[in-house]
FINU-98149 format. One record per atom (N, C-alpha, C): x, y, z. Coordinates in steps of 0.2 Angstrom, whole numbers, padded with zeros to 4 digits, always signed. Layout:
<atoms>
XYZ;...
</atoms>
This chain:
<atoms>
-0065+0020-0175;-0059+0019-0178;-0054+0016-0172;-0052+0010-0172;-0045+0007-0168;-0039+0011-0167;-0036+0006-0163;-0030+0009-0159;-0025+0010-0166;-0026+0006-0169;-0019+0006-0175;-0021+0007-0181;-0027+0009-0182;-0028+0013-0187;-0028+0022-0185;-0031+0022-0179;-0029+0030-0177;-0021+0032-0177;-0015+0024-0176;-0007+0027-0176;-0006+0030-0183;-0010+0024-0186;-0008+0024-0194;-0012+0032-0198;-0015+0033-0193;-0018+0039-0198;-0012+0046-0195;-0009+0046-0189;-0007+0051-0188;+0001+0050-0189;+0002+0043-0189;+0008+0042-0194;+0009+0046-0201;+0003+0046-0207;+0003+0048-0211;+0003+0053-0213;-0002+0057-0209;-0001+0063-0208;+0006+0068-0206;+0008+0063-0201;+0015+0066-0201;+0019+0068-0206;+0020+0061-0210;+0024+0059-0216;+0022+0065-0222;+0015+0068-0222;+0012+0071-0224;+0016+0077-0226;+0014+0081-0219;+0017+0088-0216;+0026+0088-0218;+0028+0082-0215;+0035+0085-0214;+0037+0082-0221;+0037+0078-0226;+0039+0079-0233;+0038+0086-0236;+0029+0088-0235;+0032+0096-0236;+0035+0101-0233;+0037+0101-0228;+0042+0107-0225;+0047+0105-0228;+0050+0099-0229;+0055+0097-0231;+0058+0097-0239;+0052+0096-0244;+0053+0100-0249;+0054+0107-0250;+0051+0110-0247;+0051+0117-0247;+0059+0120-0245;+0062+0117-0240;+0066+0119-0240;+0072+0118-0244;+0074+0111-0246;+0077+0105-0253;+0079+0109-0259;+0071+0113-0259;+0070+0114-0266;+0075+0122-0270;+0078+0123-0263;+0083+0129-0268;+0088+0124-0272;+0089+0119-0272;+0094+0116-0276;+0093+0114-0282;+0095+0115-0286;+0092+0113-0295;+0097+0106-0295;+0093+0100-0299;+0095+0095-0300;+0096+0094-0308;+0098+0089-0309;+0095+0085-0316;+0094+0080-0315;+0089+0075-0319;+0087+0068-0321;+0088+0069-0330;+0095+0066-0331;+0094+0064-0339;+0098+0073-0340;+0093+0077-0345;+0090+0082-0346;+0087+0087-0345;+0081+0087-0339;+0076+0090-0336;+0080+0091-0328;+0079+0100-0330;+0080+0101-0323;+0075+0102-0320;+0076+0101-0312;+0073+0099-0307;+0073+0103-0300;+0068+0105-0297;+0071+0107-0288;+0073+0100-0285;+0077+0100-0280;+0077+0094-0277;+0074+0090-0273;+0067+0096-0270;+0062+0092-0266;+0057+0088-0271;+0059+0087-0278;+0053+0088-0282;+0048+0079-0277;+0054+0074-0276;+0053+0067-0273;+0049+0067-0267;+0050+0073-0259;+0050+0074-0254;+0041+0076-0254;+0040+0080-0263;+0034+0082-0263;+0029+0077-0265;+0032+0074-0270;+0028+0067-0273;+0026+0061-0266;+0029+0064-0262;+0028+0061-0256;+0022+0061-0253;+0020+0068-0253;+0012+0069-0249;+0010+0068-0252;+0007+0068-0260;+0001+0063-0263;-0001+0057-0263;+0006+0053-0261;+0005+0046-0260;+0000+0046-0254;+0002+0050-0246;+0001+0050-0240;-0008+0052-0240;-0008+0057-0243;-0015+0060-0247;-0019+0055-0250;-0018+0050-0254;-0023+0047-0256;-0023+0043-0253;-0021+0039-0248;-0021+0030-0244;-0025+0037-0239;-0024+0041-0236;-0029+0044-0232;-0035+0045-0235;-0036+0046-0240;-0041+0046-0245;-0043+0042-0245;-0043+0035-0246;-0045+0029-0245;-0046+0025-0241;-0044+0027-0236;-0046+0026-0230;-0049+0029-0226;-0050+0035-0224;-0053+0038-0218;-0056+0043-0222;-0057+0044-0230;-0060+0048-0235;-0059+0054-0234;-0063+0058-0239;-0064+0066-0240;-0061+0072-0237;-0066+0071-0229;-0065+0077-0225;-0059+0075-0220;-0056+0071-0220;-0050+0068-0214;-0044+0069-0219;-0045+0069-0229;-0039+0071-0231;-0038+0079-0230;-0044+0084-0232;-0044+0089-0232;-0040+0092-0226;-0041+0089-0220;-0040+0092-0214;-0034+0090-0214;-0030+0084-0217;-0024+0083-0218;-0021+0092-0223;-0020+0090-0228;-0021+0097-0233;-0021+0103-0230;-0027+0102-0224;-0026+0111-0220;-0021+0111-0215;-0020+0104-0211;-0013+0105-0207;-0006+0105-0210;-0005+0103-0217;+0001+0102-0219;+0001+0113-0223;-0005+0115-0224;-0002+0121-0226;-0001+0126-0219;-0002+0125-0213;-0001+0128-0208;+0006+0125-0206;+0008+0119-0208;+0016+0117-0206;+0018+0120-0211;+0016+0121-0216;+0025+0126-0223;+0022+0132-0222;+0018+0135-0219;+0016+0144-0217;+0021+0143-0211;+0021+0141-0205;+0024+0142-0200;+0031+0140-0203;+0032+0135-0205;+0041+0132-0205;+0045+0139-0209;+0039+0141-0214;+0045+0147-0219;+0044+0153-0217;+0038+0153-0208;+0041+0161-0207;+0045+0161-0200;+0048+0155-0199;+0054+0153-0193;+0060+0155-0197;+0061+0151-0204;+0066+0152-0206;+0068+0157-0210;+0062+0162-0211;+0064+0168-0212;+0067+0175-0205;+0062+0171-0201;+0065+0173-0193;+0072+0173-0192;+0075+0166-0193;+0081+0164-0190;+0085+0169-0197;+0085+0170-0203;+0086+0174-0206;+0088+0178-0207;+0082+0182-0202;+0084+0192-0199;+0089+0191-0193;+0087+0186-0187;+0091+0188-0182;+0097+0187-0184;+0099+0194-0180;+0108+0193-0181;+0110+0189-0177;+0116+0185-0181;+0120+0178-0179;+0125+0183-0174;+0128+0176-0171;+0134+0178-0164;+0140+0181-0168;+0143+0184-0166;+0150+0190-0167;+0154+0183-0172;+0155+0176-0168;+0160+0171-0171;+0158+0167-0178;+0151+0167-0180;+0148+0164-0184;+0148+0168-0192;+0150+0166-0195;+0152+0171-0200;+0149+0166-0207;+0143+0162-0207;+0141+0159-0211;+0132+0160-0215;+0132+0168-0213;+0125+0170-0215;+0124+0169-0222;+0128+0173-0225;+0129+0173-0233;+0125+0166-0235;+0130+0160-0233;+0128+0153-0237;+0120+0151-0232;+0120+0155-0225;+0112+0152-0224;+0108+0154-0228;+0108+0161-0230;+0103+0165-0234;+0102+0164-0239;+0109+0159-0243;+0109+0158-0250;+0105+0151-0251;+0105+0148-0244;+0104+0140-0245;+0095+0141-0243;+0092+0145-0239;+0086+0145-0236;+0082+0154-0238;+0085+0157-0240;+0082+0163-0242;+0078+0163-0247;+0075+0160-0248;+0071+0158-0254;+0066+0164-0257;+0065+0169-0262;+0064+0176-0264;+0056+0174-0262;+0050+0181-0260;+0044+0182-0259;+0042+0178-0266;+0044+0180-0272;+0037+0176-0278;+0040+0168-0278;+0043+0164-0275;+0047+0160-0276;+0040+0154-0268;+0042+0159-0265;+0035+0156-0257;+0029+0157-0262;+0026+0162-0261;+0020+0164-0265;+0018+0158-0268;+0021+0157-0275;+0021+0151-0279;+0021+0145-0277;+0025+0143-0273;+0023+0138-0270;+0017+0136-0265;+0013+0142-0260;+0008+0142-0258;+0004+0140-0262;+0003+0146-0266;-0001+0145-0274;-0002+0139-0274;+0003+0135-0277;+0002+0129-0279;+0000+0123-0276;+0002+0123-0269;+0000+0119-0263;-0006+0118-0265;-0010+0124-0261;-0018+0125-0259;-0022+0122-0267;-0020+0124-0271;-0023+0122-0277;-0024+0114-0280;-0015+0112-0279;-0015+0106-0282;-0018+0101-0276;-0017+0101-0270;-0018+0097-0264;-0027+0093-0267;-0027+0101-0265;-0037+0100-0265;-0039+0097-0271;-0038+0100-0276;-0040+0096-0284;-0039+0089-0281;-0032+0085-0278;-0028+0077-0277;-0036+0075-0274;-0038+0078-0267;-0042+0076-0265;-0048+0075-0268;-0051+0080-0270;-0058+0081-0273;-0057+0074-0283;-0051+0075-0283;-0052+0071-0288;-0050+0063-0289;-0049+0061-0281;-0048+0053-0279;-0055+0053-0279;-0058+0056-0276;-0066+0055-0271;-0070+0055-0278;-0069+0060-0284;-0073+0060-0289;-0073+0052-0293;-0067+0052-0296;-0064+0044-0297;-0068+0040-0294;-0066+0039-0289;-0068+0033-0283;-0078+0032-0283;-0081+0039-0284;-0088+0037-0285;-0089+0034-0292;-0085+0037-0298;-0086+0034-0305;-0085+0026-0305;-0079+0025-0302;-0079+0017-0300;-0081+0014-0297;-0085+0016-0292;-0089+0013-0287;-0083+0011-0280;-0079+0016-0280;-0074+0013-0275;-0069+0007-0277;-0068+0004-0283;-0066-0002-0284;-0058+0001-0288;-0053-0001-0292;-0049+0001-0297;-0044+0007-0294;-0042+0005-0287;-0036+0013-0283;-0032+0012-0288;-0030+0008-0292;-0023+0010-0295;-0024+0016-0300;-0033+0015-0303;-0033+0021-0310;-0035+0026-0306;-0040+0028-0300;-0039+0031-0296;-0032+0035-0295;-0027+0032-0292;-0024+0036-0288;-0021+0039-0294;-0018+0034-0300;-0015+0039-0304;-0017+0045-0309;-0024+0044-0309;-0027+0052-0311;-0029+0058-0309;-0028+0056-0302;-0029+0061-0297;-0021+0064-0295;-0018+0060-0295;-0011+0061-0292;-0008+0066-0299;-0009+0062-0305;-0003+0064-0311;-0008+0072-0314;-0014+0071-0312;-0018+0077-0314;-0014+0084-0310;-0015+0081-0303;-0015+0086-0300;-0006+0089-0298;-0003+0084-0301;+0007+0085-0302;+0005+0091-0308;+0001+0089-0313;+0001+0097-0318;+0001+0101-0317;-0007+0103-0314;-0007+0109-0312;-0002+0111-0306;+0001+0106-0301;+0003+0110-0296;+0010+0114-0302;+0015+0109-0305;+0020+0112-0309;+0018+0119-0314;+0011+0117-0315;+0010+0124-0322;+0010+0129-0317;+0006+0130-0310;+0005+0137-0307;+0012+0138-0305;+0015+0134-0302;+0023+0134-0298;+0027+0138-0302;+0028+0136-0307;+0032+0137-0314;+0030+0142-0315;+0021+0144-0318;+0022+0149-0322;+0023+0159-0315;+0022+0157-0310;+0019+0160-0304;+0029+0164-0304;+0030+0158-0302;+0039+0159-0300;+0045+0161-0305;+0042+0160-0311;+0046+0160-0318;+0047+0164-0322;+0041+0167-0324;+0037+0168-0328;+0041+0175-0330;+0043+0177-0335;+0047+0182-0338;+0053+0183-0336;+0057+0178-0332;+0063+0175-0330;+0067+0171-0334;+0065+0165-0338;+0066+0162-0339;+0060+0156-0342;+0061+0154-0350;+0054+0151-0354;+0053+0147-0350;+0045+0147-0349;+0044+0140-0344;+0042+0133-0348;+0039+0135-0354;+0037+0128-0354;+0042+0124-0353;+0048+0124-0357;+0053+0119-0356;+0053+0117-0349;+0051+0118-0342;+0054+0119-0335;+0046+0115-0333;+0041+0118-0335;+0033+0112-0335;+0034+0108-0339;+0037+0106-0346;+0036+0099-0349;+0039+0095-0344;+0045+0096-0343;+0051+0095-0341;+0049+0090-0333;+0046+0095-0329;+0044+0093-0324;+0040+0089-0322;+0032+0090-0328;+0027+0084-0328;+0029+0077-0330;+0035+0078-0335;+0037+0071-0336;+0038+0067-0332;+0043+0070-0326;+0048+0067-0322;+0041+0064-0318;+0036+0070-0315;+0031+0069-0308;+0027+0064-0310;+0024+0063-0319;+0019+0058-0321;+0022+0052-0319;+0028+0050-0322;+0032+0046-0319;+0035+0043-0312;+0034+0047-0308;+0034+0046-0301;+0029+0044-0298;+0024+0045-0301;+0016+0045-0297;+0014+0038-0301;+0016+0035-0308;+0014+0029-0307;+0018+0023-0306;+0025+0024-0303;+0029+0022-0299;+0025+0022-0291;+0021+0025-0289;+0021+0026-0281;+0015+0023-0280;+0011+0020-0287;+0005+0015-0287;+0006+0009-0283;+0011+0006-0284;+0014-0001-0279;+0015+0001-0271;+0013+0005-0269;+0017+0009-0264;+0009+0010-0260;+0006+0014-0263;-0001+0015-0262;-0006+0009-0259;-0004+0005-0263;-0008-0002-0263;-0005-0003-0257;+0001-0006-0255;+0005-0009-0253;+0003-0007-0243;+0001+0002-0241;-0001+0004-0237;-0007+0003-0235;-0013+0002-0240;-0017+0002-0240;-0021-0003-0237;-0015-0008-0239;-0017-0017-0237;-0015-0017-0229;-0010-0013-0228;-0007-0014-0222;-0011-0011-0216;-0014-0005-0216;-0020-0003-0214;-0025-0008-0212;-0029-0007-0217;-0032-0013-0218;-0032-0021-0215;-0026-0022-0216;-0027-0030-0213;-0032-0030-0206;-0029-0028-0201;-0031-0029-0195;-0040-0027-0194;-0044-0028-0200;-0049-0026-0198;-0054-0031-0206;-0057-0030-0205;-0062-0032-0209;-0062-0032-0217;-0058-0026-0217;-0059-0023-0226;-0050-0025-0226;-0049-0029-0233;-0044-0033-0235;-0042-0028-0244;-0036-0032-0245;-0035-0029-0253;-0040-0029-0257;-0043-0034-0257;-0049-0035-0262;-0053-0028-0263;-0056-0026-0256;-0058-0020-0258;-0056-0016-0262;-0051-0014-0265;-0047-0009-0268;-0044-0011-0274;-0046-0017-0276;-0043-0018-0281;-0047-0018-0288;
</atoms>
């Protein structure tokens, strides 16, 4: 592997990891699009499947997975920092705990759920770019990424939802709601995928062609 694809891989990786700490933390805030309520990292999340499959495609199977295992070691450690910062008592003058707690205290089944969800949906992204990609001989990323991606936005929402919700508040309404928006953002991020892919790529032997 070259110099600028090993930048390009730990670039993405990056982009990887810190969308998800960044969601996670986003996501106390309820949004709307239209009708359909929302967390607000639901964008920050759509993020690392994009990162996820161009690594997929690039550096394959075992280099996404290890991606996957680094980004759940960065949302385990980021959410027990900021449970940390949480307990320590704030200085005599700071009198804004309330709204930190309210803004990043996010309840035990609310984490849960979202680990849940991670580890489940991540792995299926992978395992089902890699499945795709042999059925098509490697060729057609567009129908690749978006079955893998828009499959694996379901289950991540059904366990999320049903894990976190469940006897609180009807979920279907909150997973139709949700898939709609995610199916939509994932075959929006098809021009996007492609677009990184080529750029990788250029500086070596394998061109767009390949992927299309």
């Amino acid at each position: 592997m070259d110099r600028d694809n090993s930048l390009a891989f730990i670039l993405l990786a990056t982009v990887f990891s810190g969308s998800l700490v960044v969601a996670s933390v986003i996501s106390s805030k309820i949004i709307t699009i239209g009708s359909v309520v929302l967390p607000a990292g639901i964008l920050a999340y759509c993020i690392t499947f994009v990162a996820s499959d161009v690594i997929s495609e690039i550096w394959g199977k075992e280099k996404a997975k290890q991606v996957v295992l680094g980004g759940f070691a960065a949302l385990v450690v980021s959410l027990g920092l900021i449970h940390l910062a949480l307990a320590w008592p704030g200085a005599s003058f700071w009198d804004n705990q309330e709204a930190y707690g309210s803004v990043l205290g996010a309840a035990p089944r609310i984490i849960l759920a979202s680990l849940i969800a991670y580890v489940i949906s991540q792995n299926h992204d992978v395992w089902a770019f890699h499945f795709w990609k042999k059925i098509f001989r490697g060729r057609h990323l567009w129908i690749r990424n978006n079955l893998s991606t828009g499959s694996s936005q379901v289950i991540d929402s059904v366990i999320f939802i049903s894990i976190a919700f469940y006897g609180i508040m009807p979920i279907l309404p909150l997973i139709v709601g949700q898939v709609l928006i995610k199916l939509l953002i994932a075959f929006m991020d098809t021009p996007v995928v492609y677009f990184l892919v080529w750029v990788i790529r250029r500086p070596g032997r394998q061109g767009l062609a390949d992927c299309s």
